[in-house]
C-alpha positions as CSV (number, residue, x, y, z in Angstrom):
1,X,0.0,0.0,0.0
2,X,1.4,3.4,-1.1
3,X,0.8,6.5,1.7
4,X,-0.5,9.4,-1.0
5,X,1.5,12.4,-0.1
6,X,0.0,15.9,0.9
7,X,-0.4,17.5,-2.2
8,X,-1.9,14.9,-4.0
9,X,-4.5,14.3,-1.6
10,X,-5.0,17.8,-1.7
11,X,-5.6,17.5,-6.1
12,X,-7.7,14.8,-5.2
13,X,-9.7,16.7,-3.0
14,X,-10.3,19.0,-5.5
15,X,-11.3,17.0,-7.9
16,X,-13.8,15.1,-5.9
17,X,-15.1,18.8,-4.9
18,X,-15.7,19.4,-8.0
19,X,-17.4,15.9,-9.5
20,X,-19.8,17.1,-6.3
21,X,-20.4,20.5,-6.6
22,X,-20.0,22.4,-9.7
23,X,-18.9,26.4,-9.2
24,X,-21.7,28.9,-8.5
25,X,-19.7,31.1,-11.0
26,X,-20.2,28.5,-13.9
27,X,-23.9,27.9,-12.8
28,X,-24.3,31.7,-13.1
29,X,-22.5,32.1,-16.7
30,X,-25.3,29.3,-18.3
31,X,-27.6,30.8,-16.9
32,X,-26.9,34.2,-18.2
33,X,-26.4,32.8,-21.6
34,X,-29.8,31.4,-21.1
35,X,-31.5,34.5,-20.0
36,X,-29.8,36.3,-22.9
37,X,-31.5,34.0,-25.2
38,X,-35.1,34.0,-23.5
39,X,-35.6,37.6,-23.4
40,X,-33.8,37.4,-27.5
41,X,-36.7,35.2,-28.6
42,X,-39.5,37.3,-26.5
43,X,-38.7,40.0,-28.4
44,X,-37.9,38.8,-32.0
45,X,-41.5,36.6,-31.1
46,X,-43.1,40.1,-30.1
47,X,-42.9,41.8,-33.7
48,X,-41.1,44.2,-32.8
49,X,-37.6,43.6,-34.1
50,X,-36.6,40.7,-36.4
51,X,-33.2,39.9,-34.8
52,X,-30.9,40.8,-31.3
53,X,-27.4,41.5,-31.7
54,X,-27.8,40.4,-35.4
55,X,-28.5,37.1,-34.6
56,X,-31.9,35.9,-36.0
57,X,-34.0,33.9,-33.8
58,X,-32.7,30.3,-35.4
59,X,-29.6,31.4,-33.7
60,X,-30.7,32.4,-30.5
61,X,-32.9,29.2,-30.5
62,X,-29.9,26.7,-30.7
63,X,-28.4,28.9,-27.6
64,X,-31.6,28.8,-25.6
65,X,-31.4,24.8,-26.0
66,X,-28.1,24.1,-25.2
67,X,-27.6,27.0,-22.1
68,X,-30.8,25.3,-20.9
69,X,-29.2,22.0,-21.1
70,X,-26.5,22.9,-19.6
71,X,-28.0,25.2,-16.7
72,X,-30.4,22.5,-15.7
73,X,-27.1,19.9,-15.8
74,X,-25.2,22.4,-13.5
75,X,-27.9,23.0,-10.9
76,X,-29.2,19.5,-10.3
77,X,-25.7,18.7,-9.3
78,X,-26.3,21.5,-6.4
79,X,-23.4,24.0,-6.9
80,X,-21.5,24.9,-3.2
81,X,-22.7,28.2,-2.0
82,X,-21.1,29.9,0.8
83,X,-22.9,33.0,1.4
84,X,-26.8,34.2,1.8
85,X,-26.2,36.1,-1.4
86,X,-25.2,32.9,-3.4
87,X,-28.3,30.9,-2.3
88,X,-30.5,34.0,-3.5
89,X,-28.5,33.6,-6.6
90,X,-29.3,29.6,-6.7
91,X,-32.8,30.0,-6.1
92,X,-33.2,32.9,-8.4
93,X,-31.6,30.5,-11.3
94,X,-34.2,27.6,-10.4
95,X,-37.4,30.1,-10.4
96,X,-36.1,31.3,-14.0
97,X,-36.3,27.6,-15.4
98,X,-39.5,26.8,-13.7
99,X,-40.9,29.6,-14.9
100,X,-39.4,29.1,-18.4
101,X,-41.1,25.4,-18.3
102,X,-43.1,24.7,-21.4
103,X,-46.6,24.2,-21.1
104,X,-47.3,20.7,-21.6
105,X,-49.6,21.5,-24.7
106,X,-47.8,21.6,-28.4
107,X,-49.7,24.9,-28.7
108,X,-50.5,28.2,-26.5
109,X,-54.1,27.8,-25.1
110,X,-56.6,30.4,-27.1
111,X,-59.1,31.8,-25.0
112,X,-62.2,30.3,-26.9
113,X,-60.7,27.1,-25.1
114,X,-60.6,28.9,-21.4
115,X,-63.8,26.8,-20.7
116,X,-62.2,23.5,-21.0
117,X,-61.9,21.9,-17.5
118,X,-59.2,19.7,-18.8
119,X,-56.4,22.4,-18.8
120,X,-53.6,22.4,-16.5
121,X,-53.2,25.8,-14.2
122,X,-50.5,27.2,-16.4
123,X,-52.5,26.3,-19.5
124,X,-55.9,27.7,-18.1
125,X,-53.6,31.1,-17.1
126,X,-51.9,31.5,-20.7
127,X,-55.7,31.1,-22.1
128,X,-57.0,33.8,-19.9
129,X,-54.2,36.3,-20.5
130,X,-54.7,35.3,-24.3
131,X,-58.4,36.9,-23.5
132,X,-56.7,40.1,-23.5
133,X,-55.3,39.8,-27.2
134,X,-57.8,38.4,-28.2
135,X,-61.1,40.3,-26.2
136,X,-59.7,43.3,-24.6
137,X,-57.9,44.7,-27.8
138,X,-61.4,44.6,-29.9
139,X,-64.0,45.9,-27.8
140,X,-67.4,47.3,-29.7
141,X,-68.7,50.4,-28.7
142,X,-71.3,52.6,-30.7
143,X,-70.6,50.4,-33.5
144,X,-66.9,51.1,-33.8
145,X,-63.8,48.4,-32.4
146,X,-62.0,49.9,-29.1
147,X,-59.3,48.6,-26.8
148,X,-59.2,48.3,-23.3
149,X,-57.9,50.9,-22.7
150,X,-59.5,53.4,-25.0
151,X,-62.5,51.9,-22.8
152,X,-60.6,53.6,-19.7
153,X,-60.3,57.1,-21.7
154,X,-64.0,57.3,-21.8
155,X,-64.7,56.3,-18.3
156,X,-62.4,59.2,-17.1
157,X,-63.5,62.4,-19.4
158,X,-66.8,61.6,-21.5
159,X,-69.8,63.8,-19.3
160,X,-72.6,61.6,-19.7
161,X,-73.0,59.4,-17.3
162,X,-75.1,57.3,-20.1
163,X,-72.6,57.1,-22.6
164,X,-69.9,56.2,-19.4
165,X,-72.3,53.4,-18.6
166,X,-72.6,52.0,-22.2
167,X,-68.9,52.5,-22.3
168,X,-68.5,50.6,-19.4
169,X,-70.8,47.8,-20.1
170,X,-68.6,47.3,-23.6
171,X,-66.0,45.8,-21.3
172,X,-68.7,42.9,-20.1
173,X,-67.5,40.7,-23.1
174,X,-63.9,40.8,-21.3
175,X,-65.4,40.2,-18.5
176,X,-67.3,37.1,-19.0
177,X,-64.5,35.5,-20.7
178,X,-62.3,35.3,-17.7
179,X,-65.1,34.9,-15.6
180,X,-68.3,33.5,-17.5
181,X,-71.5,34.0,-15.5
182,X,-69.4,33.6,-12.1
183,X,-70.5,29.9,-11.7
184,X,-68.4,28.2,-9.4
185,X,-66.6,26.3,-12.5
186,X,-65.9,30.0,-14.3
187,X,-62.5,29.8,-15.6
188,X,-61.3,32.6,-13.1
189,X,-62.7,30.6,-10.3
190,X,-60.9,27.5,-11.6
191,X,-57.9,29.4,-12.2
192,X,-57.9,31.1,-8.2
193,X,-58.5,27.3,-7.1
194,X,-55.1,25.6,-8.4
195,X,-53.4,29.1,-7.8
196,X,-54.1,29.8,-4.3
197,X,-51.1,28.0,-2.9
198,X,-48.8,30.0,-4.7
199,X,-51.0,33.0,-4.2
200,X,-50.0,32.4,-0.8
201,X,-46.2,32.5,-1.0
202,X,-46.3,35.1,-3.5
203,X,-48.2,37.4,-1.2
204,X,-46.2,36.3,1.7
205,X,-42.5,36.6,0.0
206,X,-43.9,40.0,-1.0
207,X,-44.3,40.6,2.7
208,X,-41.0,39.5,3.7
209,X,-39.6,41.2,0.9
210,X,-40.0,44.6,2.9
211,X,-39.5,43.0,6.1
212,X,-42.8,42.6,7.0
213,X,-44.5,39.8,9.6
214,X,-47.1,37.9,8.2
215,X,-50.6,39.7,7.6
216,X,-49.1,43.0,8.3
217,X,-49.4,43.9,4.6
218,X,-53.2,43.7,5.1
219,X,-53.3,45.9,8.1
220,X,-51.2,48.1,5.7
221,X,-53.6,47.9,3.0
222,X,-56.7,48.2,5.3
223,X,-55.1,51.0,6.5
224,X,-54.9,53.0,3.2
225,X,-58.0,52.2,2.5
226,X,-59.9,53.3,5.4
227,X,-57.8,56.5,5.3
228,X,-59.1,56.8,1.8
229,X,-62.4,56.1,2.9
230,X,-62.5,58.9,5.5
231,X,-62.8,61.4,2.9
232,X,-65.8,59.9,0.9
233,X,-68.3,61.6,0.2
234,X,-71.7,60.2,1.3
235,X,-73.5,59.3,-1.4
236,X,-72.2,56.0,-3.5
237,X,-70.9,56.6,-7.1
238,X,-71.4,53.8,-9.7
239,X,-68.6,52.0,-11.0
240,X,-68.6,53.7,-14.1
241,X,-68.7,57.0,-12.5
242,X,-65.6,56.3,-10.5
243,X,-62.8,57.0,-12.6
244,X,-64.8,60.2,-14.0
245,X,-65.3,61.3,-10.4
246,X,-61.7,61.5,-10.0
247,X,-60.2,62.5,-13.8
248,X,-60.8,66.6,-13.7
249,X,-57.0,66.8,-14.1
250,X,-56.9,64.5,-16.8
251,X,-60.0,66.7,-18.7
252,X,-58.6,70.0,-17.7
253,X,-55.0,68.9,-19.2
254,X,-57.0,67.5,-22.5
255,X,-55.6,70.9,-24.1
256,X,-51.8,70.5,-24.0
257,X,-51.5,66.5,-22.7
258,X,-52.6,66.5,-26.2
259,X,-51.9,62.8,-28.3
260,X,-49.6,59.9,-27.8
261,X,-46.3,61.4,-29.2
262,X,-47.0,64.0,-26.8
263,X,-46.5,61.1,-23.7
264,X,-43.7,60.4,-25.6
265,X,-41.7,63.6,-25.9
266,X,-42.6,65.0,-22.2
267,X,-41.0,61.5,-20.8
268,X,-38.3,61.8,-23.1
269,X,-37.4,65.2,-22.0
270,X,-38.2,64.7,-18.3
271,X,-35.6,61.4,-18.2
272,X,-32.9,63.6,-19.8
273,X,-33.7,66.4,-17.2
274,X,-33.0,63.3,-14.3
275,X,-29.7,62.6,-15.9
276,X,-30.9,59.5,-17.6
277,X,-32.0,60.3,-21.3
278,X,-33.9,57.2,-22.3
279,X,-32.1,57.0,-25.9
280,X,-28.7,56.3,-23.9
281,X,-30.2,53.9,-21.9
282,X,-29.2,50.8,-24.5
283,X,-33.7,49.9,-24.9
284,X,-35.6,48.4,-27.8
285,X,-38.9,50.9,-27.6
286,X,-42.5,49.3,-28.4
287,X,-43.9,52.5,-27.7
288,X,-47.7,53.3,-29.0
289,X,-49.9,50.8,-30.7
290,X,-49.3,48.1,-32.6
291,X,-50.8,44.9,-34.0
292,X,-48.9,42.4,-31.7
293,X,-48.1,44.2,-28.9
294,X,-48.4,42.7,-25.2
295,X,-51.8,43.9,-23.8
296,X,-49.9,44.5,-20.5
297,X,-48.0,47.4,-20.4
298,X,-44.2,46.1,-19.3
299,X,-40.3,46.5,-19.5
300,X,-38.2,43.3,-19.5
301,X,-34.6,42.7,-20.1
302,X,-33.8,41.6,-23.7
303,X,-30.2,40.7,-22.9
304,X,-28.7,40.9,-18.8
305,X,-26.3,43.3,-17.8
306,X,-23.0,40.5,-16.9
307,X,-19.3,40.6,-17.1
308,X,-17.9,39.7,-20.0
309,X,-14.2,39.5,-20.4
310,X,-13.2,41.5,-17.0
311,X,-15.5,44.2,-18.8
312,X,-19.2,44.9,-17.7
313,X,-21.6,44.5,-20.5
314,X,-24.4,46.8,-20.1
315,X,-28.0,45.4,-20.3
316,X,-30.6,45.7,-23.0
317,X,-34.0,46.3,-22.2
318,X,-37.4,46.2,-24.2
319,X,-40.0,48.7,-23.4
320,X,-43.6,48.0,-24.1
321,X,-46.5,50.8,-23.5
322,X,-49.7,50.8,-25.1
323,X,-50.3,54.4,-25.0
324,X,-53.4,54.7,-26.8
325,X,-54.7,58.5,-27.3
326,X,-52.1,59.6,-24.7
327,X,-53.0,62.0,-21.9
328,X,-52.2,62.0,-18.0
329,X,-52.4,58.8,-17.5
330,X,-50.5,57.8,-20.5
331,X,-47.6,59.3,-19.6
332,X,-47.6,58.8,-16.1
333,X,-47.7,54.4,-17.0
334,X,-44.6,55.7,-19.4
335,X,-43.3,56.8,-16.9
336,X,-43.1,54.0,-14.8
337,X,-42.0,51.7,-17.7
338,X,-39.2,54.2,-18.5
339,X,-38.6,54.0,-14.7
340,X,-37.8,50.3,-14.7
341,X,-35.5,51.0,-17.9
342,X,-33.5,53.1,-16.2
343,X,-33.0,50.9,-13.1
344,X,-32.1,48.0,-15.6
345,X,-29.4,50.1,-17.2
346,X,-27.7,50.8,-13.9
347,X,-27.4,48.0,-12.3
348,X,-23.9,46.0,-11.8
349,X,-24.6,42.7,-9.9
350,X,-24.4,38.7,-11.2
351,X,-26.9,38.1,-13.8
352,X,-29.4,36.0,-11.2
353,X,-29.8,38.8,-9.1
354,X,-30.5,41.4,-11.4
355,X,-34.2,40.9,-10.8
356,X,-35.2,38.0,-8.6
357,X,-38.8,37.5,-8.0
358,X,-38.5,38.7,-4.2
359,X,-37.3,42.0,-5.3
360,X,-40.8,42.3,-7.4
361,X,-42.7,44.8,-5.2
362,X,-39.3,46.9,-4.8
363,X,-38.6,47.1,-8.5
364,X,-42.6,48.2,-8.7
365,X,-42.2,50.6,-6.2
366,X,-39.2,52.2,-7.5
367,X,-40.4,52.4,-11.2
368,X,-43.5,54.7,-9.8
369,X,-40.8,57.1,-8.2
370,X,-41.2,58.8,-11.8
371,X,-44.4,58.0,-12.3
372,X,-45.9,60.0,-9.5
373,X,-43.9,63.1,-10.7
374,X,-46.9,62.7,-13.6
375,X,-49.6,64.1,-11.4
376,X,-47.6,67.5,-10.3
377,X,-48.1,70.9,-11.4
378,X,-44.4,71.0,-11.6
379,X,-44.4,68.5,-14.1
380,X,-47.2,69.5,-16.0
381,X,-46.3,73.2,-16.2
382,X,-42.7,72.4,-17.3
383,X,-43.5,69.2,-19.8
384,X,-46.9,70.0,-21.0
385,X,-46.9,74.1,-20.9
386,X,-50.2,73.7,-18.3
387,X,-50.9,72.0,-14.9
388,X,-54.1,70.7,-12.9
389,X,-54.9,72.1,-9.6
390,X,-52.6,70.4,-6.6
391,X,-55.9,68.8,-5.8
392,X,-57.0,67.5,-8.9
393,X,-53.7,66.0,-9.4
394,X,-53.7,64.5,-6.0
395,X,-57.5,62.8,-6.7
396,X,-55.8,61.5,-10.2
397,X,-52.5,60.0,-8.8
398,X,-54.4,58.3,-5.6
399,X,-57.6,57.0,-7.4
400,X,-55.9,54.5,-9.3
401,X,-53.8,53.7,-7.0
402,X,-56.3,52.7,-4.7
403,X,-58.2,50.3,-7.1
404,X,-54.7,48.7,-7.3
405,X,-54.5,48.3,-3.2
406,X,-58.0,46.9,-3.6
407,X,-57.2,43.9,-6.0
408,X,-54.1,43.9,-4.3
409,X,-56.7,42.5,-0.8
410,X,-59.3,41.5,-3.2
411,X,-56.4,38.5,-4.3
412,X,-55.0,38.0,-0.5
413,X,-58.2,37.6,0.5
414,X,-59.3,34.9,-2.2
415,X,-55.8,33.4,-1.9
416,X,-57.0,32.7,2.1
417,X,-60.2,31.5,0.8
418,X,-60.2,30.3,-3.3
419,X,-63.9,29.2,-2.3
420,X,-65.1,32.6,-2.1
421,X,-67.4,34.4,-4.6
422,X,-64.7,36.7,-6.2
423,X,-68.1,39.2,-7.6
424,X,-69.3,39.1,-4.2
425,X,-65.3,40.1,-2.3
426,X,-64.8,42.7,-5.0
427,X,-68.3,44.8,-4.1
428,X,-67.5,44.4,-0.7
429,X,-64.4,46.0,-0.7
430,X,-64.9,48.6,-3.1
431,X,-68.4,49.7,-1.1
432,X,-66.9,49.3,1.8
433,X,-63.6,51.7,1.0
434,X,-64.4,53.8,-2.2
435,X,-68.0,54.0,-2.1
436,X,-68.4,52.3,-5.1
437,X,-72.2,51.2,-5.0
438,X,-72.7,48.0,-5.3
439,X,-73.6,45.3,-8.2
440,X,-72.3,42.2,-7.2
441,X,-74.2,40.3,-10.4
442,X,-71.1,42.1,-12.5
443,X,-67.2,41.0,-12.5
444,X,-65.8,44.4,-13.6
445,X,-63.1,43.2,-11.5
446,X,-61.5,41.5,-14.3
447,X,-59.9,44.3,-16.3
448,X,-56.3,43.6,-15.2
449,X,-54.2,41.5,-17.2
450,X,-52.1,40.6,-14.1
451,X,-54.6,38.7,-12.1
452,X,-54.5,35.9,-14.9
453,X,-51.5,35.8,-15.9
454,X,-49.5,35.7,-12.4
455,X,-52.3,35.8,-9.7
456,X,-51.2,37.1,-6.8
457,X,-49.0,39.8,-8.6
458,X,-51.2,42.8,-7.3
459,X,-50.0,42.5,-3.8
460,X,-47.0,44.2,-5.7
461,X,-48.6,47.1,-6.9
462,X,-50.8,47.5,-3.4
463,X,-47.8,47.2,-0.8
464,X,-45.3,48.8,-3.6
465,X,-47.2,52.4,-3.1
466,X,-46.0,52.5,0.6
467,X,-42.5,52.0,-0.5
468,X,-43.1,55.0,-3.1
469,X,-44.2,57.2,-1.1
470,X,-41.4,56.4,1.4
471,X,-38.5,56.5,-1.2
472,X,-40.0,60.0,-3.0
473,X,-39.7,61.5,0.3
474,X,-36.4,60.7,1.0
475,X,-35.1,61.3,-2.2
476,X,-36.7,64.7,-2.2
477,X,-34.3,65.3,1.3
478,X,-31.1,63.9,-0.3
479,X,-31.0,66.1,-3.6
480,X,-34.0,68.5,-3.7
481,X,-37.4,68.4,-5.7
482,X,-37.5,66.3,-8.8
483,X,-40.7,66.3,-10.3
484,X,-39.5,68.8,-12.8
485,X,-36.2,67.5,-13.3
486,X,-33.4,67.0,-11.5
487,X,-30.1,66.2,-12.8
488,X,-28.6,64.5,-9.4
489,X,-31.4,62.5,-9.6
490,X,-30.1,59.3,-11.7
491,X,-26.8,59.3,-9.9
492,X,-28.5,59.6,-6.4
493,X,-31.0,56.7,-6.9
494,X,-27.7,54.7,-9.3
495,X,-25.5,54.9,-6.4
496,X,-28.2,54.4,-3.6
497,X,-30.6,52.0,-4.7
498,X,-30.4,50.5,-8.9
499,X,-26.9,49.6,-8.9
500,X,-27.3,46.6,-6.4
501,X,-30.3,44.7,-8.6
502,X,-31.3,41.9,-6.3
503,X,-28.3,41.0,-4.3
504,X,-29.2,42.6,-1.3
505,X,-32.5,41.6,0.2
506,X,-35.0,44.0,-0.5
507,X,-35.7,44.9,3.1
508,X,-31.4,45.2,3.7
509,X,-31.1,47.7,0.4
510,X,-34.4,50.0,1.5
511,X,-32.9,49.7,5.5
512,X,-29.6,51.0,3.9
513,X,-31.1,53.9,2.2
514,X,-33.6,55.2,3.9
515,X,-31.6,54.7,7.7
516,X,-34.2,52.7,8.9
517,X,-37.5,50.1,8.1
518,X,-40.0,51.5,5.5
519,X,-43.0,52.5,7.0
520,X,-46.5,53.6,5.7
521,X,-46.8,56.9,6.7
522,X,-45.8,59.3,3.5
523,X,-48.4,57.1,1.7
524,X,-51.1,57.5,5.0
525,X,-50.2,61.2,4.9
526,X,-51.0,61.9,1.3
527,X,-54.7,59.9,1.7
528,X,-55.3,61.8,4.4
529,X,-54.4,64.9,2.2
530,X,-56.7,63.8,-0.3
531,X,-59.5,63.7,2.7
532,X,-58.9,67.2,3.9
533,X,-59.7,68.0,-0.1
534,X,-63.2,66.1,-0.2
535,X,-66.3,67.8,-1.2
């Protein structure tokens, strides 16, 4: 028998350490390659460009096969990790491929097929969100086609309330597609059914994601609401009243918000005013309307920022708005897509933890940082050449934003409960809270592409407008107002917040900035606002 000596036991070590556990860092470069390749195809499949990087989507195929391959090789042979930031890396790179999992049909569900109690959850969801191709972008009204969000425009500025209601009622065909006649077996209700479990986590990661306990984002969101509900006026408005009750800045800005390219140009020149012109940003723009485009307004990465050769490669982006006949609200959801396009760009961290799903409500809440600047006169003075009243503008920015805190409970509550009558929950809460009168034999609920296609995703949206609220107002200490522009703005939020991605834990990162926990009370300050402003 021969005694090894010490430094071959040592090489043998090594290589039995590495037959075990594969490097993090090689785990990470497949899985860049991979992402690189996904976001490729999304947008070469979108219409919107025919190839990335000049390579045409055959190309980009054969790389999505074989970095898949090789990713899914890598992880099941459970890489060492050795810090919390490398297992938030691991499990970001598992989430990503179960997320990229095929759906176990040769073809995408259409939404004729919705009905069918024989699809699987993830078939069932990519039918419903088809519904909003396929429904919501070919709406008939007074005899001519409308989109979904046309539909909206009415809502807020058209002065007869019978024409709103007609209006409104030209969404039912949308609505009855996602949720038939609210039968127990409606594809919604199915949908909420197999979902709720991961309705669950979702809501609760979003939670923990801001260093929340569990069910303290409901007291949050009860709390907004009721705050909201303090400066109602008696007397119950119909849901197709609502957004008109709360649009006179939108109408009284009809003059110079003027048309899409209008949106367009005012974000373009507001970015460059916060140090972060959009055309240096390194984006593919899908900005307007389209045949094709997503029916969601989103930005996405087409290509991750990564290291490349000792250099940093800077990411590119794909932003996609449909911004209809343009106006306040148009720009301000511009805005918010622009917003994640600039946080994109400046981030410098491994390619998992650019964007892992627990830094969702963040990312949402940082992206309306801009968006909010929308609904000041500051804004509208300087970008449009006329502004709204400060209380008109405040009505605008918190209306919507309130619907979104209410299907943000709306889904926590049926996540608790997938048994309950979602027609029934929604009248509750919006009687209850905005004083929306009731008519539970209607799902106008089911307007938002989001509960479909992710359910559970509004909690984001809901608990994300706390985080705003608290990041505007400590922005607005570190470098002065910036709702008309500010050119330390891009390299206060870069350096403070973007540049990190996901690495830190959401609740570490806002701890960092803001010296201490977020907490609700800029958000609970402005509602209250909005009460001292009721009629």
């Amino acid at each position: 028998m021969v005694r090894a000596g010490p430094r071959l036991i040592a090489l043998i070590a090594l290589s039995l350490g590495a037959c075990a556990a594969p490097s993090l860092e090689r785990a990470e470069r497949h899985y860049a390659d991979f992402a690189d390749a996904a976001g490729a195809l999304d947008t070469i499949d979108s219409g919107v460009v025919q190839d990335v990087a000049s390579r045409d989507r055959a190309d980009w195929t054969r790389q999505y096969d074989a970095s898949r391959v090789a990713l899914e090789r890598v992880l099941a042979r459970n890489p060492a990790i050795s810090s919390p930031e490398d297992e938030r890396s691991l499990a970001a790179m598992r989430a990503y491929l179960d997320y990229r999992a095929p759906l176990t049909s040769a073809d995408t569900p259409t939404c004729s097929q919705a009905p069918r109690t024989n699809l699987t959850p993830s078939e069932l969801s990519a039918a419903l969100y088809e519904c909003f191709d396929s429904v919501a972008l070919g709406l008939s009204f007074e005899g001519e086609d409308y989109d979904r969000l046309s539909i909206f425009g009415i809502l807020e500025e058209e002065s007869s309330p019978e024409r709103r209601r007609a209006a409104f009622f030209a969404m039912s065909p949308l609505w009855r597609a996602l949720n038939g006649d609210n039968e127990p077996s409606s594809p919604y209700r199915r949908l909420i059914a197999a979902q709720a479990p991961d309705m669950r986590r979702a809501i609760a990661e979003s939670e923990r994601s801001l260093g929340l306990a569990e069910g303290e984002g409901e007291s949050w969101l009860i709390a907004a609401l009721e705050a909201w509900a303090q400066g109602n006026d008696s007397e119950l408005t119909a849901p197709w009243d609502f957004d008109f009750a709360h649009g006179a800045a939108a109408r009284g800005l009809n003059q110079c918000a003027g048309d899409a390219d209008s949106a367009r140009v005012a974000n373009a020149r507001f970015f460059a005013d916060l140090g972060a012109p959009i055309a240096s940003l390194n984006v593919i723009e899908d900005v307007g309307l389209r045949e094709g485009m997503s029916p969601v307004d989103f930005a996405d990465f087409v290509n991750v920022g990564r290291t490349e050769n000792g250099a940093w490669r800077p990411a590119l982006s794909r932003v996609s708005v449909l911004l209809g006949d343009g106006g306040l609200g148009a720009s301000a959801e511009l805005a918010h897509e622009y917003g994640h396009v600039a946080h994109m760009a400046a981030m410098r961290t491994r390619a998992p933890l650019l964007w892992p799903d627990d830094t969702t409500t963040l990312v949402e809440a940082i992206a309306d940082v801009t968006a909010w600047s929308i609904y000041t006169p500051a804004w509208q003075n300087k970008y449009l050449g006329c502004a709204a009243s400060e209380t008109d503008n405040l009505r605008a920015r918190l209306a919507p934003m309130m619907l979104d805190i209410a299907w943000g409970l709306f889904e926590l509550r049926l996540a608790r409960d997938p048994s309950q009558d979602p027609n029934a929950l929604w009248t509750q809460i919006t009687h209850d809270y905005l004083a929306i009168a009731p008519h539970p034999e209607l799902s106008w609920w089911a307007v938002r592409g989001q509960l479909v296609e992710s359910p559970g995703y509004m909690i984001n949206y809901a608990l994300g407008a706390f985080v705003t609220a608290d990041l505007r107002a400590t922005i607005e200490q570190h470098i002065g107002a910036f709702d008309a522009g500010n050119p330390r703005w891009y390299a206060e939020t870069s350096h403070g917040l973007f540049q990190y991605g996901g690495a830190p834990a959401p609740r570490d990162l806002l701890q960092s900035y803001l010296g201490r926990p977020v907490v609700p009370n800029a958000l609970l300050d402005d509602l209250r606002a909005r009460g001292n402003f009721a009629n």
